[in-house]
Structures are given as C-alpha cells and as structure tokens.
Short mmCIF file of the C-alpha atoms (twelve columns), coordinates in Angstrom:
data_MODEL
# 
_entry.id   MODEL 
# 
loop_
_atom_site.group_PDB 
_atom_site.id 
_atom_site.type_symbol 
_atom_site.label_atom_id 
_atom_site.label_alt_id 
_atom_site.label_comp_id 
_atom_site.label_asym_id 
_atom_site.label_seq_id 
_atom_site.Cartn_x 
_atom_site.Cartn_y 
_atom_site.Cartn_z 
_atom_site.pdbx_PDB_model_num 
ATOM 1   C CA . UNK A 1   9.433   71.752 -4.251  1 
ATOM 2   C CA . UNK A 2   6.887   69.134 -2.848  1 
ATOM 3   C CA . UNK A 3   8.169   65.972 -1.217  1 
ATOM 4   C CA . UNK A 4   5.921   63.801 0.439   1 
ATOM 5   C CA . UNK A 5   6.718   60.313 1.275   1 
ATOM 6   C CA . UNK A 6   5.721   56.819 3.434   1 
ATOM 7   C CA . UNK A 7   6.573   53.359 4.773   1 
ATOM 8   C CA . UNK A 8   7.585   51.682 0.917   1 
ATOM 9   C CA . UNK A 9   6.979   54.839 -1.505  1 
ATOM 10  C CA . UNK A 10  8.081   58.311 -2.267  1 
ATOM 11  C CA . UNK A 11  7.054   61.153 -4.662  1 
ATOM 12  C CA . UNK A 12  8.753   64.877 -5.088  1 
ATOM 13  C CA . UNK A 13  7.924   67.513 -7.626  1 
ATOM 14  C CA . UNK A 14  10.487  70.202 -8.302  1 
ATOM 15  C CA . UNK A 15  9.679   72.387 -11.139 1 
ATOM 16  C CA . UNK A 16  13.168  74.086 -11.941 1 
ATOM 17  C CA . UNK A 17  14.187  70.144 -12.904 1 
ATOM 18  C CA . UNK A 18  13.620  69.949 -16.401 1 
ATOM 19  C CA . UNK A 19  12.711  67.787 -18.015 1 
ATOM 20  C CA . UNK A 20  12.436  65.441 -15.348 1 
ATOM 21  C CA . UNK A 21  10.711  67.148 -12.720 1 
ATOM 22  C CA . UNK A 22  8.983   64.220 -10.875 1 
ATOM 23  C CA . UNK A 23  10.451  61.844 -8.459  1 
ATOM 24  C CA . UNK A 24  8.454   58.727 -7.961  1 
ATOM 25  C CA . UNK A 25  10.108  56.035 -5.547  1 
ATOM 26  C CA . UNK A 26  8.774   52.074 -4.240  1 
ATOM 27  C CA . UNK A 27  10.886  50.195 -2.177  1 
ATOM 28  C CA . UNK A 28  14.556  49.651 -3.910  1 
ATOM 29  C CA . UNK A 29  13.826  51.882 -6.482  1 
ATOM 30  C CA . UNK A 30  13.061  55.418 -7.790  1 
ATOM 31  C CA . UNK A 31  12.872  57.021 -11.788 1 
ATOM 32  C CA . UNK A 32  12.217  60.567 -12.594 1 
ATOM 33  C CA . UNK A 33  9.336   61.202 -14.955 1 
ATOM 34  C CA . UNK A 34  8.089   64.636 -17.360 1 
ATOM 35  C CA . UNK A 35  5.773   66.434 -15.798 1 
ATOM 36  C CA . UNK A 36  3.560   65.283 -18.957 1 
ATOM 37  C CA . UNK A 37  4.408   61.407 -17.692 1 
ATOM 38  C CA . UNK A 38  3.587   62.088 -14.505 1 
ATOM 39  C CA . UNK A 39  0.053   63.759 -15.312 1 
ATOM 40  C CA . UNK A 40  -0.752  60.897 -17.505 1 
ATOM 41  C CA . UNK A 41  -0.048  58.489 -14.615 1 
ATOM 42  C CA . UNK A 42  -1.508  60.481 -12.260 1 
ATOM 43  C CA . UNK A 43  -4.879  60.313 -14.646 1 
ATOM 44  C CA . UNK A 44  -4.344  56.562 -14.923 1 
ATOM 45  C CA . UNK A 45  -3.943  55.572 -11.283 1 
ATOM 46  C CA . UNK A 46  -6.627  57.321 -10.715 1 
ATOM 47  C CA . UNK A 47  -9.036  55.747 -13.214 1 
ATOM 48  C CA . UNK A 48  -7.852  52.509 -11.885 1 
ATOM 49  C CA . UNK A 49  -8.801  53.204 -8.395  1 
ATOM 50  C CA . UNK A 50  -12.443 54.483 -8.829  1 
ATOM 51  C CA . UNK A 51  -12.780 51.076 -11.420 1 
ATOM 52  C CA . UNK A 52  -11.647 48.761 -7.920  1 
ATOM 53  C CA . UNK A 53  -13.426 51.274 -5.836  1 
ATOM 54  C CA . UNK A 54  -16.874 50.768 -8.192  1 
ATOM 55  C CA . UNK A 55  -16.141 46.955 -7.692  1 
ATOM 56  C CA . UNK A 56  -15.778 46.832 -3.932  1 
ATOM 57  C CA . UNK A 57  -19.440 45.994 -2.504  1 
ATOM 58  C CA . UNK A 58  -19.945 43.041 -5.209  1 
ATOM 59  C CA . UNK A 59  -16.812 41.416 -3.722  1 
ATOM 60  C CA . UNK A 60  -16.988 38.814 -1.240  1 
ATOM 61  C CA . UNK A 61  -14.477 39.114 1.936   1 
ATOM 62  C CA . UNK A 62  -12.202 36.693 0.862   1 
ATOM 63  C CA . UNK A 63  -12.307 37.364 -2.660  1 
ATOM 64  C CA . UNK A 64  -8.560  39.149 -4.815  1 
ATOM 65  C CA . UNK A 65  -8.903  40.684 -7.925  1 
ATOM 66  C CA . UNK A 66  -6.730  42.272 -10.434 1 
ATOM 67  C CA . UNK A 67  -7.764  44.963 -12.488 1 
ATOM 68  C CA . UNK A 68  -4.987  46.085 -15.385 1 
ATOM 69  C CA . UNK A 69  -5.762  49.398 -17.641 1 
ATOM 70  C CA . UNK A 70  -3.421  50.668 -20.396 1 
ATOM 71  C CA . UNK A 71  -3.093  54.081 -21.496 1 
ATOM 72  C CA . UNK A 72  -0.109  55.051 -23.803 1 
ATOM 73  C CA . UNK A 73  2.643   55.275 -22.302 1 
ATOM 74  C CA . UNK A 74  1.528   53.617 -18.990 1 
ATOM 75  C CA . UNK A 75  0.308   50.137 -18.487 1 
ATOM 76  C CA . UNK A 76  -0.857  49.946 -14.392 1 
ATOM 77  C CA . UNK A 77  -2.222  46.747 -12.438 1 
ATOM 78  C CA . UNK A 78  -4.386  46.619 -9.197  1 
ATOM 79  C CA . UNK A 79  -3.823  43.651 -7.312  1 
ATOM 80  C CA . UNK A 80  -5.960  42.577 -4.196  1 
ATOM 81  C CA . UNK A 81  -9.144  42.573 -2.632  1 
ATOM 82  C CA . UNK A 82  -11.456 44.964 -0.997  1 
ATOM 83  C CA . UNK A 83  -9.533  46.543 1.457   1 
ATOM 84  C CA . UNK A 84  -6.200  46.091 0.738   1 
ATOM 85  C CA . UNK A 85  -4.275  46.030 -3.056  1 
ATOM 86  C CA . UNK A 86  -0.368  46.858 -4.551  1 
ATOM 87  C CA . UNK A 87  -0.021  49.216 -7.329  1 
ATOM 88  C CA . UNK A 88  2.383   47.950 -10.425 1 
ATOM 89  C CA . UNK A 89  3.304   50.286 -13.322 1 
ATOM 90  C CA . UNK A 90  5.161   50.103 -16.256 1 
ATOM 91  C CA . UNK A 91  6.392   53.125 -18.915 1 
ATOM 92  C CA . UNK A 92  6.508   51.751 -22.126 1 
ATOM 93  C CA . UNK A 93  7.406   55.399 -24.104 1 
ATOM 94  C CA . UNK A 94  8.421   55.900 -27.875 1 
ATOM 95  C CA . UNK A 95  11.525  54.139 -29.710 1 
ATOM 96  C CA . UNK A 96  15.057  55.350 -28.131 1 
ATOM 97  C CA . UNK A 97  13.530  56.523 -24.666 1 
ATOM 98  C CA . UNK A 98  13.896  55.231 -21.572 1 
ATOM 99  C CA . UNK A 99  11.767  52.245 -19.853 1 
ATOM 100 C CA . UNK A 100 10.774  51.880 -16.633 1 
ATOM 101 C CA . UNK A 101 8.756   49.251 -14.142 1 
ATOM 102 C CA . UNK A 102 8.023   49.750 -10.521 1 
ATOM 103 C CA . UNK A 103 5.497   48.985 -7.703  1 
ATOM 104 C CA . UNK A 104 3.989   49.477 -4.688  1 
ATOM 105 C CA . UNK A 105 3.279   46.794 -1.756  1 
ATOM 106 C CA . UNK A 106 0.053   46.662 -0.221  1 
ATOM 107 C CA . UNK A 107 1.435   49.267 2.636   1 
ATOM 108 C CA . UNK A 108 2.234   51.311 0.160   1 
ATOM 109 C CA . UNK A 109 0.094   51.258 -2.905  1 
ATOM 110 C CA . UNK A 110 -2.780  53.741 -1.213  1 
ATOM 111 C CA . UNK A 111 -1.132  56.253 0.165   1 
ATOM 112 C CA . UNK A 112 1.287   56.830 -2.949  1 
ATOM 113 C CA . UNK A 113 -1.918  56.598 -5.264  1 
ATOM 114 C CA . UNK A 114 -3.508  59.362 -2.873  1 
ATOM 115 C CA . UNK A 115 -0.002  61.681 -2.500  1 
ATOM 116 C CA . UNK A 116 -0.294  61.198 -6.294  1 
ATOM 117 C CA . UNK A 117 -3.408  63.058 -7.086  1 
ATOM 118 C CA . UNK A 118 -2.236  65.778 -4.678  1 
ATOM 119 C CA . UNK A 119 0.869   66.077 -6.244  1 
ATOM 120 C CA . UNK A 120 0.060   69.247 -8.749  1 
ATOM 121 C CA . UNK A 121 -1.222  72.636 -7.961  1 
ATOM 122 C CA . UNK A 122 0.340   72.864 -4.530  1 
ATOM 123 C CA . UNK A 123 1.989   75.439 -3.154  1 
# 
C-alpha cells in the first residue's frame, strides 16, 4: 500500500482493492478510481502541467490563465498564473457508471499533481 498525503489532498494505492484500487482525496471529498482511471488521469494531469509549464515565461506577473484538456473519461482544468494554479477534474465514464468531480486549491493542486506521477511502480 502507498499513502501519501498534504495540507487539502490525499492519494493511496492498494493493489489487493479491486477494482477500485486508488484513493484520490481534495478537501471534503474523496472517490476511488480503477487502476486503468487512475493511469489515464495520471497521463492527463500530467500533459496539462508541462502545457502551463511550456506557457510560463510568456506570462506576465500578474497575468491567470486557464488551460482545460479532455481525454475520455477525464476532462481536467488548470486555473492560475505562473506560480501558483488549482487542479479541477471531472470523470465522465460510460452509460450506468459512476460520475465523479473534484479539485484541488492552489495549496494543494502541485503537490497532489506531483504525488500523482509517483504514485505507480513503488515499492
């Protein structure tokens, strides 16, 4: 099991959960995800981040942005500016499964991206 968690956000991996193996939490809120959902977010999140990351030097100090990507099932949103941004996400899977919506304040948005991208392949 892998638990790792932060001021506003949480994220745990236990693989003898099936099929939801993946604990993702914000601040008044958690879901469990597939390992399969989870990779695909993971992938997403972190597409998302280099795109606001290639973006950074050609904004000005004061200026926000919001970047949005969709990529079945998961529709994610970058809101901010250079330094600091919140993470929103929102599961949209096939007919008769469940739906889910979450984010992650400005506090919280980096570090859960980053525990993210860690959160496979450890021991």
């Amino acid at each position: 099991m892998i638990e790792r968690e932060g001021e506003g956000w949480r994220l745990a991996w236990d693989g003898s959960r099936q099929p939801f193996s993946v604990l993702m939490a914000g601040e008044g809120w958690a879901a469990e995800l597939t390992e399969p959902e989870a990779e695909a977010l993971r992938e997403a999140v972190a597409d998302l981040v280099a795109q606001h990351q290639g973006l950074v030097d050609q904004l000005m100090e004061e200026e926000a942005i919001e970047l949005e990507l969709e990529r079945d099932p998961w529709w994610l949103a970058i809101e901010g500016d250079r330094r600091h941004w919140s993470l929103r996400v929102v599961l949209t899977p096939a007919p008769g499964q469940r739906a889910l919506e979450g984010s992650w304040s400005t506090q919280a948005a980096r570090p859960f991206s980053q525990a993210l991208q860690q959160l496979f392949g450890q021991p």
